[in-house]
N, CA, C and O atoms as a DFTB+ gen file, in Angstrom:
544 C
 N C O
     1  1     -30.005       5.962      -8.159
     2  2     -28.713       6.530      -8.467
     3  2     -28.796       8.043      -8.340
     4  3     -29.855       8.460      -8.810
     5  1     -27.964       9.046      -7.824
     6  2     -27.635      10.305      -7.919
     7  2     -27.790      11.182      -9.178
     8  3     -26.970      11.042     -10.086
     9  1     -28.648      11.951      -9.273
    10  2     -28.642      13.024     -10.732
    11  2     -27.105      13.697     -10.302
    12  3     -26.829      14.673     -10.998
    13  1     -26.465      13.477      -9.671
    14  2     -25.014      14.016      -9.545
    15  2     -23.877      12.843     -10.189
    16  3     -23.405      11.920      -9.524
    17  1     -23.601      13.096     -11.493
    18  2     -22.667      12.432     -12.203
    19  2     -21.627      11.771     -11.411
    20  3     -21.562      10.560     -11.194
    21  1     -20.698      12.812     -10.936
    22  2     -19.386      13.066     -10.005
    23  2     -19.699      12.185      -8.798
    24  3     -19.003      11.228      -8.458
    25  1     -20.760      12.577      -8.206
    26  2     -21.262      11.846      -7.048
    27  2     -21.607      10.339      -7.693
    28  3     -21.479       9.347      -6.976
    29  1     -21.815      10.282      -8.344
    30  2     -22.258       8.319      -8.797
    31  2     -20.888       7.937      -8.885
    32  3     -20.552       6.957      -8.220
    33  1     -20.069       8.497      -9.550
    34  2     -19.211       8.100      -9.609
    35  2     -17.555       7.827      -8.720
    36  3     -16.557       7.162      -8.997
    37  1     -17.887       8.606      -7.719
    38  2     -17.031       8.401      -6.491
    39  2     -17.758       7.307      -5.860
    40  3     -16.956       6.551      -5.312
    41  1     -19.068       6.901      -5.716
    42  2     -19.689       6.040      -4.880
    43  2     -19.012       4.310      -5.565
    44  3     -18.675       3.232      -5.076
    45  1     -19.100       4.900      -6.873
    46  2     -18.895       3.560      -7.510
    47  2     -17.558       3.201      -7.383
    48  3     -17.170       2.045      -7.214
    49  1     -16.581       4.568      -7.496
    50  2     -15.110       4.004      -6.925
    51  2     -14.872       3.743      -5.795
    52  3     -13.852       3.075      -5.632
    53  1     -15.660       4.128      -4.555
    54  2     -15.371       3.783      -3.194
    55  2     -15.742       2.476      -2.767
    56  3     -15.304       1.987      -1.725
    57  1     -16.478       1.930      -3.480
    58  2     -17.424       0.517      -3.177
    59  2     -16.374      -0.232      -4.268
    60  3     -16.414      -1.455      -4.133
    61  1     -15.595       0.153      -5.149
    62  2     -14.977      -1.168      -6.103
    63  2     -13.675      -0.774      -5.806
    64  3     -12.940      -1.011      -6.765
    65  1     -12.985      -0.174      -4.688
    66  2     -11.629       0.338      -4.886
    67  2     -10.959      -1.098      -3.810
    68  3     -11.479      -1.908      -3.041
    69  1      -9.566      -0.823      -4.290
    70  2      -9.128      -2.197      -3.176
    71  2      -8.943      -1.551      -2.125
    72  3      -9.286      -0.369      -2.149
    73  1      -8.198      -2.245      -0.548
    74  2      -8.215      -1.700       0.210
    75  2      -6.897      -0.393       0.347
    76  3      -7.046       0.539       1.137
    77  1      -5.911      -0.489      -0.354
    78  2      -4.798       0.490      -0.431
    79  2      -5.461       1.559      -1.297
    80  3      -4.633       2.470      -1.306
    81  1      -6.320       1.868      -1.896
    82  2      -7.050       3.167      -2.716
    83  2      -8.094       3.425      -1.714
    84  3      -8.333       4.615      -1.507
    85  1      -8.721       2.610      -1.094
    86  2      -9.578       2.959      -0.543
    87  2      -9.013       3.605       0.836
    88  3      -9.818       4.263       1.494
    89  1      -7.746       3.471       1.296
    90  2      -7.403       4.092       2.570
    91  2      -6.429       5.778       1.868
    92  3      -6.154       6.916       2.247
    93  1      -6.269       5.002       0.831
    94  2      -5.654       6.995       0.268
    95  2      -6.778       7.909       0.273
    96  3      -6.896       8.975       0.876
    97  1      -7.820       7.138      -0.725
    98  2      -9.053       8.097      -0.256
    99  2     -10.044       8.934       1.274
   100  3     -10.775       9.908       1.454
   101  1      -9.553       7.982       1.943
   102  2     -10.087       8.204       3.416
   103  2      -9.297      10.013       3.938
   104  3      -9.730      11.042       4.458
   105  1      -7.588       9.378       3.252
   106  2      -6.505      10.256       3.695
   107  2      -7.107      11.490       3.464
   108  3      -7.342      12.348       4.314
   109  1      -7.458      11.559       1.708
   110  2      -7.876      12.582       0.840
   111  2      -8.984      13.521       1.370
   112  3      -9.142      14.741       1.333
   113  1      -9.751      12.397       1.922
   114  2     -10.892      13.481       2.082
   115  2     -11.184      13.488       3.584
   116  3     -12.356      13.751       3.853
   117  1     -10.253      13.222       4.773
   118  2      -9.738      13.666       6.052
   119  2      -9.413      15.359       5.634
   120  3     -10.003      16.372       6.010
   121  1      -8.064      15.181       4.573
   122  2      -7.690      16.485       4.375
   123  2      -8.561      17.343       4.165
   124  3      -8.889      18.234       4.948
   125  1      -9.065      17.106       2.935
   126  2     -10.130      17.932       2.318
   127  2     -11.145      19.021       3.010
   128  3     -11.459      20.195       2.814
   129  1     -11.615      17.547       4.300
   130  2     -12.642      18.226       5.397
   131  2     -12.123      18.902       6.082
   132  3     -12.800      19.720       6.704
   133  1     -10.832      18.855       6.247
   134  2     -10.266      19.878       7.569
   135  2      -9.937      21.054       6.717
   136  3      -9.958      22.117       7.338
   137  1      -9.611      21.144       5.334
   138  2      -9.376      22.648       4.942
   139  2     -10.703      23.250       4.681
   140  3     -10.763      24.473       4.557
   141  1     -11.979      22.389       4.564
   142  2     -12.943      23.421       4.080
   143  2     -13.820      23.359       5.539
   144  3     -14.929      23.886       5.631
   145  1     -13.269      22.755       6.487
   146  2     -13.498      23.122       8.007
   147  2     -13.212      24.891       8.313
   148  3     -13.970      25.808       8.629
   149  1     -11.698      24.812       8.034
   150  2     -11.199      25.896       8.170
   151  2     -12.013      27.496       7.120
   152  3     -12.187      28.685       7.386
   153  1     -12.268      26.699       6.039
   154  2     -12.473      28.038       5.594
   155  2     -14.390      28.365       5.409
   156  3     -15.139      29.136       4.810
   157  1     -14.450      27.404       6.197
   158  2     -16.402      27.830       6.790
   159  2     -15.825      28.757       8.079
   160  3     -15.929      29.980       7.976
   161  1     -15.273      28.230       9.179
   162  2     -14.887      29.412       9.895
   163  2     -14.379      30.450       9.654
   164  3     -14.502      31.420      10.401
   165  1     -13.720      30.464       8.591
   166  2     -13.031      32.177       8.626
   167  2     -14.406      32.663       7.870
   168  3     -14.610      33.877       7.834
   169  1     -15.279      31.851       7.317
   170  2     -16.575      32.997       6.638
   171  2     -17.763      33.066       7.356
   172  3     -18.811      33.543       6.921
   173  1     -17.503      32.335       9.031
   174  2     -18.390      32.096       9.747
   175  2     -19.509      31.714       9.687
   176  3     -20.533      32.233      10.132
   177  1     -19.334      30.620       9.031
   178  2     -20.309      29.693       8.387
   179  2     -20.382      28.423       9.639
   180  3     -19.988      27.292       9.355
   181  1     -20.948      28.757      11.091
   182  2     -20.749      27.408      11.744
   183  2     -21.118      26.130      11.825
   184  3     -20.713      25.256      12.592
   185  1     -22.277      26.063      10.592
   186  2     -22.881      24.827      10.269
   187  2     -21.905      24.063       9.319
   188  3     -21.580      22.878       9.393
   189  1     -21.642      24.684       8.717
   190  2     -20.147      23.764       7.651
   191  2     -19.147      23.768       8.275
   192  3     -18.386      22.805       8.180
   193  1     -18.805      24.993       9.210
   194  2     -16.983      24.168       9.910
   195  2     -17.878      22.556      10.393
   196  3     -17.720      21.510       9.763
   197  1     -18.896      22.711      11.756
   198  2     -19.444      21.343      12.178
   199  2     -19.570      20.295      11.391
   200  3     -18.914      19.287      11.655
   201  1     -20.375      20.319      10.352
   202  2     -20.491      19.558       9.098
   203  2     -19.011      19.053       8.780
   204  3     -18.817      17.837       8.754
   205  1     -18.009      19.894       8.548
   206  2     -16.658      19.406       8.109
   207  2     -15.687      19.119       9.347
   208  3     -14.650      18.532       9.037
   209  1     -15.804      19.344      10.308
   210  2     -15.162      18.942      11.397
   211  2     -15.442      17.641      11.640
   212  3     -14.568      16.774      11.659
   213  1     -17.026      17.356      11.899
   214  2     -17.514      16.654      12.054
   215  2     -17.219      14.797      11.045
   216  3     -17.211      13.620      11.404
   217  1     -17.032      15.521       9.741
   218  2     -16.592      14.658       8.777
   219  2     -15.181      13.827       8.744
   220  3     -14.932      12.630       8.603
   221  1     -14.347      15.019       8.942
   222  2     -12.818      14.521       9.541
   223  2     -12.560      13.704      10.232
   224  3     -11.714      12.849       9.970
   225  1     -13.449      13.775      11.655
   226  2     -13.635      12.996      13.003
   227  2     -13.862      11.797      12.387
   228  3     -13.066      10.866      12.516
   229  1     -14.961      11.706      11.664
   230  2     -15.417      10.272      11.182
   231  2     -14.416       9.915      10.411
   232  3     -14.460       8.686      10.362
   233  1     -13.465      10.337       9.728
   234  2     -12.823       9.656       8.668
   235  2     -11.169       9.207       9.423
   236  3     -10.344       8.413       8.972
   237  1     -11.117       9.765      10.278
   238  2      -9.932       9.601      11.492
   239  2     -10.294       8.341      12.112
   240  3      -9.635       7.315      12.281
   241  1     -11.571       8.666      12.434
   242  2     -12.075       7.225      13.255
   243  2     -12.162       6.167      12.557
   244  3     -11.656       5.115      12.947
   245  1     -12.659       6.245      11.689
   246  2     -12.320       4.809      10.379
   247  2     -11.265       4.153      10.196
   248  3     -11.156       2.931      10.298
   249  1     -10.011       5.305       9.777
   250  2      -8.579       4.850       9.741
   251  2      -8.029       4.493      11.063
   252  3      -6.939       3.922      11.054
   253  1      -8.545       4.710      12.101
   254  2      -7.650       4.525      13.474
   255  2      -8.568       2.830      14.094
   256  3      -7.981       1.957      14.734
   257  1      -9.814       2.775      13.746
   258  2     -10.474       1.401      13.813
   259  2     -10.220       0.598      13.082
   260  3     -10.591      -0.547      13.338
   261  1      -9.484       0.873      11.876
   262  2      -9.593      -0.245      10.669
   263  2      -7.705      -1.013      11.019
   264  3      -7.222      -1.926      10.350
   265  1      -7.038      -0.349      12.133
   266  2      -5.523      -0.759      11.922
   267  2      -5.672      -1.929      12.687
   268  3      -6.455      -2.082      13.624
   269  1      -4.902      -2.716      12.248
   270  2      -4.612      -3.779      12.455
   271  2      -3.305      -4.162      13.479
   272  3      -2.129      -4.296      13.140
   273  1      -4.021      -4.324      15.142
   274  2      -3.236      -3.587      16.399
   275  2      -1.926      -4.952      16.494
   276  3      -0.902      -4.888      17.174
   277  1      -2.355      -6.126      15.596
   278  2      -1.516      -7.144      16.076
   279  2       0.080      -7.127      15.158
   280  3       0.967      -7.975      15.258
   281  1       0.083      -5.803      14.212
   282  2       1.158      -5.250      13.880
   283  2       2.305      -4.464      14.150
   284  3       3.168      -4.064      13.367
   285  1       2.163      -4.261      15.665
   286  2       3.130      -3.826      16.584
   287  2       3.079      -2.472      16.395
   288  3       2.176      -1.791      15.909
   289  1       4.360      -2.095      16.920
   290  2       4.795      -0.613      16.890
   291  2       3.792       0.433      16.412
   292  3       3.042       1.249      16.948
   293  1       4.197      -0.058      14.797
   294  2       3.527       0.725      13.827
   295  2       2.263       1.450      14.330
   296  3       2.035       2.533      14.871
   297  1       1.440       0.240      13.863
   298  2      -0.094       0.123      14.741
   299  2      -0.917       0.944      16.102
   300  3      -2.016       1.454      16.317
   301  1       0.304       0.716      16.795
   302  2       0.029       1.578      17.969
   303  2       0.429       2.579      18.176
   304  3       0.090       3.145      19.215
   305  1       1.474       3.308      17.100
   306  2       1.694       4.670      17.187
   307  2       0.747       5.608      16.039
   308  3       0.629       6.828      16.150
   309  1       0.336       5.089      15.328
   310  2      -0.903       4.993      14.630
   311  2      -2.340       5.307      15.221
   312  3      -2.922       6.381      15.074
   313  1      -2.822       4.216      15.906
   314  2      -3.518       4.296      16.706
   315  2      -3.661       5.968      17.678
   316  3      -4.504       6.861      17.763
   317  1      -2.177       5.655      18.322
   318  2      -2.713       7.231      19.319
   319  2      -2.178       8.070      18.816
   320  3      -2.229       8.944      19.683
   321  1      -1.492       8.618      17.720
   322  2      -1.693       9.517      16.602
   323  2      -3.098      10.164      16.188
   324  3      -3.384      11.361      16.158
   325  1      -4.047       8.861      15.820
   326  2      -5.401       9.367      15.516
   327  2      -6.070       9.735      16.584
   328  3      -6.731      10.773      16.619
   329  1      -5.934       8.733      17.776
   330  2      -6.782       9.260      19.059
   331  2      -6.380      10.917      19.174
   332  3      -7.303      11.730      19.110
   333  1      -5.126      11.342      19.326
   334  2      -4.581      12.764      19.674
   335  2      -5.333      13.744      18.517
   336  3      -5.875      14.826      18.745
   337  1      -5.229      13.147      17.379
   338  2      -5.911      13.984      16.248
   339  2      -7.684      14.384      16.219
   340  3      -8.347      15.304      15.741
   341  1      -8.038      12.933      17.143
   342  2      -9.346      13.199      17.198
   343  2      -9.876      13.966      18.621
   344  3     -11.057      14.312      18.659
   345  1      -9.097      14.198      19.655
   346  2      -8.785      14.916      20.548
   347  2      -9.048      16.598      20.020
   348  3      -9.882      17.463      20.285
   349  1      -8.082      16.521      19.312
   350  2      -7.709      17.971      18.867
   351  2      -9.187      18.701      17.847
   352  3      -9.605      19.856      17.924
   353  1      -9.659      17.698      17.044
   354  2     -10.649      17.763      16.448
   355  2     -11.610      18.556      17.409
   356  3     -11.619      19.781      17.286
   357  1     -12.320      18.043      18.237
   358  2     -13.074      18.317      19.219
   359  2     -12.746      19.526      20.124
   360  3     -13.567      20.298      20.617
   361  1     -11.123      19.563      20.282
   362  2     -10.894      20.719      20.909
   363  2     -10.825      22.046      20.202
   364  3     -10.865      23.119      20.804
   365  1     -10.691      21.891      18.542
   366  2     -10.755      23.297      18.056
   367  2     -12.572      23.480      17.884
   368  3     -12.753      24.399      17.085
   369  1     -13.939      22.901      18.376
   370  2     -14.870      23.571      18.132
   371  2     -15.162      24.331      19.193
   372  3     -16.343      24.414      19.529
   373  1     -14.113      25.056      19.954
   374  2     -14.063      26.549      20.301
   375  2     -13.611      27.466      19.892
   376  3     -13.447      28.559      20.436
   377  1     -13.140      26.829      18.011
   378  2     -12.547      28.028      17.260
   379  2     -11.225      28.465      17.252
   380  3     -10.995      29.642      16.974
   381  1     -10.326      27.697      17.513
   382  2      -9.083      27.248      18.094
   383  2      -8.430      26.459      16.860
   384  3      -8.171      25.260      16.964
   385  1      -8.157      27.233      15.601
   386  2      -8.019      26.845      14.155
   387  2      -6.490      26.316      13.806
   388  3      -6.123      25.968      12.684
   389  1      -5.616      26.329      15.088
   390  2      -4.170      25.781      15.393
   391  2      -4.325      24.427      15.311
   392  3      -3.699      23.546      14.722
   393  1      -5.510      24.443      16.187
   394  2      -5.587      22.882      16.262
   395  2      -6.102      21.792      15.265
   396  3      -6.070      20.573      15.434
   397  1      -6.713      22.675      13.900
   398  2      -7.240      22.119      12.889
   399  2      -6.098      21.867      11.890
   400  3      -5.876      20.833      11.260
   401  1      -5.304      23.229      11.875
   402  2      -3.736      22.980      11.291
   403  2      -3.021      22.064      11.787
   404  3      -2.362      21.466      10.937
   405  1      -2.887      21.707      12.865
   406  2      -2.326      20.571      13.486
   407  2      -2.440      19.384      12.745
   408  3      -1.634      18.700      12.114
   409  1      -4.138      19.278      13.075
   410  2      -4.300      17.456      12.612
   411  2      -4.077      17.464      11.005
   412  3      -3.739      16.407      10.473
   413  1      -4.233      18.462      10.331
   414  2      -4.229      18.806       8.779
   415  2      -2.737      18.135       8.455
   416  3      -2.444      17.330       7.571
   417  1      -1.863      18.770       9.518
   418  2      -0.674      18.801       9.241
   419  2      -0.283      17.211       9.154
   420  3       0.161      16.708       8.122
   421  1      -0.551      16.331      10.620
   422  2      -0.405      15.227      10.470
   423  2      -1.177      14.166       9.870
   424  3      -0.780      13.004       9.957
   425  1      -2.010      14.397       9.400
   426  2      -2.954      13.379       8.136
   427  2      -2.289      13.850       7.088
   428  3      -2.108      12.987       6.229
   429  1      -1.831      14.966       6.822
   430  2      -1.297      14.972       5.423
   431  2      -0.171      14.639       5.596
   432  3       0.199      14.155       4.526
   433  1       0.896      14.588       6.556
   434  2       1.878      13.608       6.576
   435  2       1.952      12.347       6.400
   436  3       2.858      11.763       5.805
   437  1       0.597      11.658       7.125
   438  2       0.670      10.037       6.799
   439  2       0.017      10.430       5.598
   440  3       1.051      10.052       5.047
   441  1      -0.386      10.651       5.066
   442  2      -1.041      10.532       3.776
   443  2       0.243      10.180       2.546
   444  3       0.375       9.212       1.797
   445  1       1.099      11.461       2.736
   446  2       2.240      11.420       1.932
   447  2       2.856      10.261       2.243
   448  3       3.192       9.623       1.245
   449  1       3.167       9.684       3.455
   450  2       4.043       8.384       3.480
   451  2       3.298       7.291       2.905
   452  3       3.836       6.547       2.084
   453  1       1.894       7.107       3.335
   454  2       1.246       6.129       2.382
   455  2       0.959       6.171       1.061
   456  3       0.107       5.450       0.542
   457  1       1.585       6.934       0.507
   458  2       1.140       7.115      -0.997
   459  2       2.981       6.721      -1.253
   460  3       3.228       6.083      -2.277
   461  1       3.979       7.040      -0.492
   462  2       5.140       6.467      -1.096
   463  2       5.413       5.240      -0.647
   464  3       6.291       4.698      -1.318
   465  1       5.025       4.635       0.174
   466  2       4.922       3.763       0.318
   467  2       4.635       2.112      -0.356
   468  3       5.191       1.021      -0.478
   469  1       3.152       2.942      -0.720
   470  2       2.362       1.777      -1.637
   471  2       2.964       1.905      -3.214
   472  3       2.999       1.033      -4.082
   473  1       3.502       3.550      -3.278
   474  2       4.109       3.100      -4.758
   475  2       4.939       2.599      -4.915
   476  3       5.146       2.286      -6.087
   477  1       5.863       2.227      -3.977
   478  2       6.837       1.701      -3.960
   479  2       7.063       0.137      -3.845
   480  3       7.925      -0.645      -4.244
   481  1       5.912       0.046      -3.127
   482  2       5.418      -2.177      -3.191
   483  2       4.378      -2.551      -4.423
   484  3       4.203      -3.679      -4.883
   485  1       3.524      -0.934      -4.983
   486  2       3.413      -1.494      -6.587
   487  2       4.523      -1.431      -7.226
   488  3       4.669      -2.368      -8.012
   489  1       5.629      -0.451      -7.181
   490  2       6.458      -0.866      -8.064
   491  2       7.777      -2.189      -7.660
   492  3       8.630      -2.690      -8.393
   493  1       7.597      -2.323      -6.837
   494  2       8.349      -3.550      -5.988
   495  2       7.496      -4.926      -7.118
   496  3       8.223      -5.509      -7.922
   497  1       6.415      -5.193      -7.063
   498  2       5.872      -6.223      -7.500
   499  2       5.414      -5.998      -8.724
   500  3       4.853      -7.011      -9.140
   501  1       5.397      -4.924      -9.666
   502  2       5.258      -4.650     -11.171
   503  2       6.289      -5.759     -11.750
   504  3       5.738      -6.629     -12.424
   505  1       7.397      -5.851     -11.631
   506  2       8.565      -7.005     -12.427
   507  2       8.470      -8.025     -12.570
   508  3       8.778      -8.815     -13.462
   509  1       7.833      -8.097     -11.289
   510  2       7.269      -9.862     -10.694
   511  2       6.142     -10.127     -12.041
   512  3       6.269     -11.030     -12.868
   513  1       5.218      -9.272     -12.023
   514  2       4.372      -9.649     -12.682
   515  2       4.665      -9.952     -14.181
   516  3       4.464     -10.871     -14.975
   517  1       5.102      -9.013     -14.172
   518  2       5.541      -8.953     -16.028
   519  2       6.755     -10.218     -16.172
   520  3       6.918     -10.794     -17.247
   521  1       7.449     -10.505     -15.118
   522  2       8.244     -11.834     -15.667
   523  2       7.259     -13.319     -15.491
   524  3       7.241     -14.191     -16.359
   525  1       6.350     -13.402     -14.003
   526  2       5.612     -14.248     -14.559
   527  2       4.624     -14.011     -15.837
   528  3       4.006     -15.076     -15.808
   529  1       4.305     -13.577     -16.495
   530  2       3.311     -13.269     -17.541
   531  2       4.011     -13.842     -18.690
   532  3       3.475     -14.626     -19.472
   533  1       5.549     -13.325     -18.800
   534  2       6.153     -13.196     -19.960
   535  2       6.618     -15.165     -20.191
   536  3       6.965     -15.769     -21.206
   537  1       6.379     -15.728     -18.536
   538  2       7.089     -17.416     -18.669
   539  2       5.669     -17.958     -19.032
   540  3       5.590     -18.871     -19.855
   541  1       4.665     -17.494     -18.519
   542  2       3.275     -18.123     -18.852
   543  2       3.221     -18.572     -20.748
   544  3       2.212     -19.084     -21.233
């Protein structure tokens, strides 16, 4: 186990989370990596923009492998959303920090729609529950 508290304990939520927490988290820390991408470059730190560029890429690629293509539309605008994002990824390690704002911009857009989204089909099915509970 990790002498890092914080760190045991994200491991333990990432391994027991369902799959709708576990794809907010992906969102979360897509974002995360692309702002502290950005601010290793402005302190010209090029081993941490890479490190965090690098991280993003992977967490883009996760969410863009994990969709489920036999869902139409959605799916496939999804899909080359992330491909373009992971495009762009690669194209700002010439320091080209538009392009990091870019994908920032659109992961934190889907991010926001998936977070209203899912609260909205937990709270869609919260009633359900509590009226079956209450006939049980």
């Amino acid at each position: 186990m990790s002498s890092n508290p914080y760190a045991a304990y994200r491991t333990v939520e990432a391994t027991t989370a369902d799959p709708v927490t576990l794809t907010t988290m992906l969102y979360d820390g897509a974002v995360k990596a692309l702002k502290k991408a950005r601010l290793h470059h402005e302190n010209g730190n090029a081993r941490g923009f890479n490190d965090e560029t690098n991280r993003a890429y992977l967490i883009i690629g996760e969410l863009r492998s994990t969709l489920d293509m036999s869902q139409g539309e959605l799916s496939e605008n999804l899909a080359a959303l992330y491909a373009y994002c992971l495009r762009l990824i690669i194209e700002s390690s010439v320091g080209d920090m538009q392009k990091l704002i870019e994908v920032e911009r659109h992961i934190a857009t889907i991010a926001d729609a998936w977070r209203v989204a899912t609260a909205e089909l937990r709270a869609a099915r919260a009633p359900g529950r509590l009226g079956a509970e209450a006939a049980a």
